[in-house]
MIROGU-231882 format. One record per residue (C-alpha): chain; residue number from 0; z, y, x. Coordinates in steps of 0.001 Angstrom, whole numbers, m for minus. Each point is the difference from the previous one (the first is absolute). Layout:
<sites>
('A'; NUM; (Z; Y; X))
...
</sites>
This chain:
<sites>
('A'; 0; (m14365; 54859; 34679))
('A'; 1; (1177; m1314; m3569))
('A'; 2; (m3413; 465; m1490))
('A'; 3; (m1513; m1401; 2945))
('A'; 4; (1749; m3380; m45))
('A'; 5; (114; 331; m4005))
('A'; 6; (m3929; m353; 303))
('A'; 7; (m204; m2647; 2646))
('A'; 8; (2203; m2087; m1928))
('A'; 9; (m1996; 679; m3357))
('A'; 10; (m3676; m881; 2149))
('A'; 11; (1762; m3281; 1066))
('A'; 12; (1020; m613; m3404))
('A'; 13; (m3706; 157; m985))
('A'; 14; (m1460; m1630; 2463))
('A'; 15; (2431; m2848; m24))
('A'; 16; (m664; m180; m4118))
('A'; 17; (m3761; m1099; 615))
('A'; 18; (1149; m2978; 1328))
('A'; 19; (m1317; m3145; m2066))
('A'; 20; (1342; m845; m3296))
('A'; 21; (3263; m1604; m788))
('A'; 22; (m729; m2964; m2255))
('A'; 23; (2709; m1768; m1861))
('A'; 24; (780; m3092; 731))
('A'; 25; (m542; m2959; m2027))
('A'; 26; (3080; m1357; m1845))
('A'; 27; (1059; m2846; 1387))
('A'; 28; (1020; m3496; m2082))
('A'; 29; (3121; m1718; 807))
('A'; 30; (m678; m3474; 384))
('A'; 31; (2739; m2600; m1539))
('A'; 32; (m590; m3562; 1739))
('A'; 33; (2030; m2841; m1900))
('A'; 34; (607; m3364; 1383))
('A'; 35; (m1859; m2588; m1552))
('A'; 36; (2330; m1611; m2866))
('A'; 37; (1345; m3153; 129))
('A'; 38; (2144; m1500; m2283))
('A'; 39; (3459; m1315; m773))
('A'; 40; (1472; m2127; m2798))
('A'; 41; (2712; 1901; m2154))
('A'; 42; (2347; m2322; m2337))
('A'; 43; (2203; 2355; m2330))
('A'; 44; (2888; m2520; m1791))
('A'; 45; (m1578; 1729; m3116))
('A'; 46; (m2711; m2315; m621))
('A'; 47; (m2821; 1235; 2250))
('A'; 48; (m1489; 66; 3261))
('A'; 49; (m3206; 1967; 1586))
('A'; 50; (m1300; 561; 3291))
('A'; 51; (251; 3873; 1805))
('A'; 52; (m808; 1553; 3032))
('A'; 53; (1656; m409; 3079))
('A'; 54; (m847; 3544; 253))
('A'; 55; (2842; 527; m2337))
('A'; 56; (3665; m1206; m1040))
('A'; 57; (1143; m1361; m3310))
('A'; 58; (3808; 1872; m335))
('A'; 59; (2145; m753; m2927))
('A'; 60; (278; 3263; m2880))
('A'; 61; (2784; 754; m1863))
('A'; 62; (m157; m2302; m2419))
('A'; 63; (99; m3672; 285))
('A'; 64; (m3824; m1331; m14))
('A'; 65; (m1113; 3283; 1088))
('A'; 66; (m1791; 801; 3312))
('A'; 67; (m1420; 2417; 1887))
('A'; 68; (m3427; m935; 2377))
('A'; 69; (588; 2686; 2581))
('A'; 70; (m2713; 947; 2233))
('A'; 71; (1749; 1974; 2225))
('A'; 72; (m2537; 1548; 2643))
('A'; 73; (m2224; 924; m3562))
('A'; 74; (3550; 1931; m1476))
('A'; 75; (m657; m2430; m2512))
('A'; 76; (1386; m1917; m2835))
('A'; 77; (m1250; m2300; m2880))
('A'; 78; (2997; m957; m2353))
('A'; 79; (12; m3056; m1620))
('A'; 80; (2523; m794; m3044))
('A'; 81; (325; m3076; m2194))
('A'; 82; (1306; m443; m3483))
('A'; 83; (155; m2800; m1743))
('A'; 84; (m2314; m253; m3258))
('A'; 85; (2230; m558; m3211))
('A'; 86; (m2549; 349; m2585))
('A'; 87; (m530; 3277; 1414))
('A'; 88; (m3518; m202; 1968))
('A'; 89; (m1368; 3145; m2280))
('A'; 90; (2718; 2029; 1126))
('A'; 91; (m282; m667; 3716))
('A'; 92; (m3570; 738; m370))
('A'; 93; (m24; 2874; m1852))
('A'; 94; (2542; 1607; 2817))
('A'; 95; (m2261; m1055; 2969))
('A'; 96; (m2990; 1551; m1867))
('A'; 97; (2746; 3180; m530))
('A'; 98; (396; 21; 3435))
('A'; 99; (m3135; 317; 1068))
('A'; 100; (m1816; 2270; m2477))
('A'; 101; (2948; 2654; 232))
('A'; 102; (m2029; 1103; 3398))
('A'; 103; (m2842; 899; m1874))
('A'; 104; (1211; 3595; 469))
('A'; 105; (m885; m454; 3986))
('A'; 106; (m2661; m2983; 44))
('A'; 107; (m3255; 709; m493))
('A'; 108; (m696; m3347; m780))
('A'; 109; (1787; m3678; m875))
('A'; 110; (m2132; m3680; 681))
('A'; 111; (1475; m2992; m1595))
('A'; 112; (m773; m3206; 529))
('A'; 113; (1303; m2520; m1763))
('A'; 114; (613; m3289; 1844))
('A'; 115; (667; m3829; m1159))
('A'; 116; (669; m3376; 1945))
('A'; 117; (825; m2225; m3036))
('A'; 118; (861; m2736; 2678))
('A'; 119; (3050; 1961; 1415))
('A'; 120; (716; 1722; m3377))
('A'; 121; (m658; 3182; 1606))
('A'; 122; (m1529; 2570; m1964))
('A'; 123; (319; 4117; m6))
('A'; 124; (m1909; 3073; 612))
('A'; 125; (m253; 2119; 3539))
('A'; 126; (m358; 4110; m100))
('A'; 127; (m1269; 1832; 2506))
('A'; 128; (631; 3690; m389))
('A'; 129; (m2259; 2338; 1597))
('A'; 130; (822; 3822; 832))
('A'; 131; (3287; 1381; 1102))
('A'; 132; (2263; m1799; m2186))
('A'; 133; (3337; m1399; 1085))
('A'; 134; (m811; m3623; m249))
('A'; 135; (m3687; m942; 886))
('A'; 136; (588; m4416; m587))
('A'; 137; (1834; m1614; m2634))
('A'; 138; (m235; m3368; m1422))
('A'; 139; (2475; m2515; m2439))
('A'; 140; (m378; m3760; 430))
('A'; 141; (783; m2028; m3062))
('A'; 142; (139; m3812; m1034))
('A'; 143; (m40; 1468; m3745))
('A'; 144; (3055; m1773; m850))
('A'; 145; (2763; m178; 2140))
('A'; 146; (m190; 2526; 2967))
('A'; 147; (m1574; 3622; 682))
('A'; 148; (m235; 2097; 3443))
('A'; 149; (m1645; 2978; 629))
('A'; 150; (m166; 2208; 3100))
('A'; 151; (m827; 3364; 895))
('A'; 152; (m1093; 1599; 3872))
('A'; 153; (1863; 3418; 755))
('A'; 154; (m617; 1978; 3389))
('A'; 155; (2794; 1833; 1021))
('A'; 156; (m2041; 2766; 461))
('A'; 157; (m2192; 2253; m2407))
('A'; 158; (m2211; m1299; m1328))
('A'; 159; (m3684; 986; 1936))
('A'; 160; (m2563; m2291; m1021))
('A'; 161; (m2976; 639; 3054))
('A'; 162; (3330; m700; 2287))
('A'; 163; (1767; m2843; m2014))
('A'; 164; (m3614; m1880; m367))
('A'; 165; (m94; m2341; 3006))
('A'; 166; (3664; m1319; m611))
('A'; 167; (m410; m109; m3961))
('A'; 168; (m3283; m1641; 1045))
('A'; 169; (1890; m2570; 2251))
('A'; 170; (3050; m760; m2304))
('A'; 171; (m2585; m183; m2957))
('A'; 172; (m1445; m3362; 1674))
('A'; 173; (3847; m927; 747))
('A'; 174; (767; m11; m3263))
('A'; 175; (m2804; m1811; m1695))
('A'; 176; (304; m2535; 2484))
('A'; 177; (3505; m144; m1408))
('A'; 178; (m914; m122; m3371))
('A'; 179; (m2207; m2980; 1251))
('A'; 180; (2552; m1601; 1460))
('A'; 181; (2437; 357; m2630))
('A'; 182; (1794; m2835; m1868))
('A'; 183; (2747; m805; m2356))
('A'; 184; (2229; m2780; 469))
</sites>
């Protein structure tokens, strides 16, 4: 009796096998919708103003003239600091530039470009870090003289560049449109 139902279960085993091929199935892309930005006015009492997203929400840092621009559905962050310039612009510089090339070790690349709107005194340079480093936009804003701000974007997650891309992509045109908007009063 044992061998008899060990066999019958074998034959359906066999015959059941023949069936048609399992495929995989394709992999599947999640897809991130964003609202289309729009714009508010931002006035810090530390000499400058620039438009954001309403996507986001300026918050105050630690410091005073510090901020954070907070997406919060993104688990996002781009922090924004201001010093004053005391015959100190190299200095400033040279630590944004530190900033950004210390994630050489995880980018596989680093674009600059260098910006300049001699009628609001706004000059600087914008980075955009490619590969899975821990910061993938920074920026400073200077007049050259008198006042300096750069900002960097963080996730609060780690750092996966094919799943990061469409809300680096979408703060990436936030914050050039803030750089465009940005003046110094």
């Amino acid at each position: 009796m044992f061998k008899k139902l060990l066999f019958t279960f074998l034959g359906f085993a066999v015959f059941s096998s023949c069936a048609e091929e399992t495929q995989p199935k394709p992999s599947g892309e999640l897809r991130l919708e964003y609202p289309v930005a729009t714009y508010s006015k931002f006035h810090s009492p530390c000499n400058f103003g620039f438009e954001y997203s309403n996507f986001a929400k300026v918050k105050d840092a630690k410091n005073a003239c510090w901020y954070y621009i907070d997406y919060p559905e993104m688990k996002a962050k781009v922090f924004l600091t201001y010093f004053p310039v005391t015959n100190d612009l190299d200095l400033h510089v040279k630590e944004s530039e530190k900033m950004v090339y210390e994630h050489t070790i995880k980018a596989s690349s680093i674009d600059t470009k260098s910006f300049s709107f001699p009628d609001r005194k706004v000059y600087g340079n914008f980075y955009e870090l490619k590969g899975p480093s821990a910061s993938n936009l920074q920026f400073f804003v200077t007049d050259s003289t008198r006042h300096y701000v750069t900002a960097n974007l963080y996730f609060n997650t780690r750092p996966k560049p094919d799943s990061l891309a469409p809300a680096v992509d979408y703060i990436k045109k936030d914050l050039l449109h803030l750089i465009e908007t940005f003046e110094w009063k």
